[in-house]
N, C-alpha and C positions, 0 to 999 in steps of 0.2 A: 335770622341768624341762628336759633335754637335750631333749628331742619339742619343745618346744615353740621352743629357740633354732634347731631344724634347719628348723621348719617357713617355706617360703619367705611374705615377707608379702603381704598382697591387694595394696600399690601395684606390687608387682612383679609380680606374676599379672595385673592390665588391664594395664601395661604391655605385656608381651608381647603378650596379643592384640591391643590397638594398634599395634604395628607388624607384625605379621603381618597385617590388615585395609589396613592403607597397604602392604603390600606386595603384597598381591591385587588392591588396587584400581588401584596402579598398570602391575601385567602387564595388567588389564583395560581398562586405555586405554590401553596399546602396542596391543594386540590392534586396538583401535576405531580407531587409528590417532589416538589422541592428543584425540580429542574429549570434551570435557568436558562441558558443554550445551549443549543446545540453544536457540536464542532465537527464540519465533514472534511476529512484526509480524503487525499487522491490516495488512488493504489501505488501502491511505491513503484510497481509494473511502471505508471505512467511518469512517478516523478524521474525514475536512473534510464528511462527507455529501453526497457525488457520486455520484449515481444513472448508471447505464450499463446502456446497453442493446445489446449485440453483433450483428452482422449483421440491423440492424432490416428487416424485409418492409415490402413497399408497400402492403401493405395496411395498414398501422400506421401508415404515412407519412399515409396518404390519412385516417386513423382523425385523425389530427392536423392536416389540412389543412397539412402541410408545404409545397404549392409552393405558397402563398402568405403562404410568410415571407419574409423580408430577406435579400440574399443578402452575402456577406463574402468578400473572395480578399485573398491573398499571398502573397510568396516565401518566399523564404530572408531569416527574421529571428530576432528575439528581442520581444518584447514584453512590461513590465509590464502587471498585468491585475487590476481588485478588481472583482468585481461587488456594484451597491445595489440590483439585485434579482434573483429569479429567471431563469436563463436556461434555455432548452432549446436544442441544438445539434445537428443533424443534423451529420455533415463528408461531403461528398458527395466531394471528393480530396485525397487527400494523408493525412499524419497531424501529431501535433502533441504534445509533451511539455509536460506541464502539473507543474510543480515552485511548491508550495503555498509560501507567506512561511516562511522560516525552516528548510525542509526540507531534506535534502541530496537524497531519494529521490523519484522524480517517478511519476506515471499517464501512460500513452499511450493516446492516441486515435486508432484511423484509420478511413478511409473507410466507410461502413456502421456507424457508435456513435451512438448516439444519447443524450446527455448532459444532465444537468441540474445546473447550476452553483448552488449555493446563495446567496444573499444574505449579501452580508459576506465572504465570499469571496477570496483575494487571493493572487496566484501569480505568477508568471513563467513565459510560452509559449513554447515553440522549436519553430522550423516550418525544417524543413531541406529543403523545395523548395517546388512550388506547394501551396497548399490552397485549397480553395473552403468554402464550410461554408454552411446556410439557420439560421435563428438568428430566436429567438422569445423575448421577454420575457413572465416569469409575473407575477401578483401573488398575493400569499399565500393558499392554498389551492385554487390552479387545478389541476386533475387534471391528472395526469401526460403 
């Protein structure tokens, strides 16, 4: 009967290794310098479905009959912006921040992207000097 009032009980046996686990885990994020998770965002590209194409060749230009799309310039603005249908955008100068309805985190686009704006679409652009852009309207299922 005495063995058995000495014997220490299980809630106090995981106790202990419960706080010895919090005490390792917290030397192991002094150590990390305090980081706890990590959090991964898709590219806003994949979450509004904005297609982008980087340093596009002229020969893909020309695969598109690029110069003769519509051509669009301006300075230094802000503009709202919803598109009712497909767009494709070449930006020939400049660049331009494209910050989606409701976002706080925005896509940049500069010179040489070649862009496809989806239908429904709805952002606010900041253009912080000149830009030029050639600009093409799709309709549903025109290749890219």
């Amino acid at each position: 009967m005495a063995s058995l009032l000495m014997a220490p009980s299980l809630s106090s046996f995981t106790s202990k290794i419960s706080s010895m686990k919090y005490r390792n885990s917290r030397t192991t994020l002094n150590q990390c310098g305090g980081i706890r998770a990590m959090r991964i965002e898709k590219p806003l590209e994949d979450l509004y479905h904005v297609r982008v194409e980087r340093n596009v060749s002229q020969k893909r230009l020309d695969e598109l009959g690029a110069s003769k799309w519509s051509t669009w310039k301006t300075g230094k603005c802000q503009l709202p912006w919803d598109w009712h249908v497909d767009q494709l955008v070449y930006i020939e100068k400049g660049e331009v921040r494209v910050v989606p309805e409701g976002c706080e985190r925005y896509m940049r686009f500069v010179a040489g992207d070649l862009i496809r704006y989806p239908k429904w679409f709805e952002a606010d652009l900041f253009f912080n000097d000149f830009y030029q852009e050639r600009y093409s309207f799709r309709a549903y299922g025109d290749a890219y």
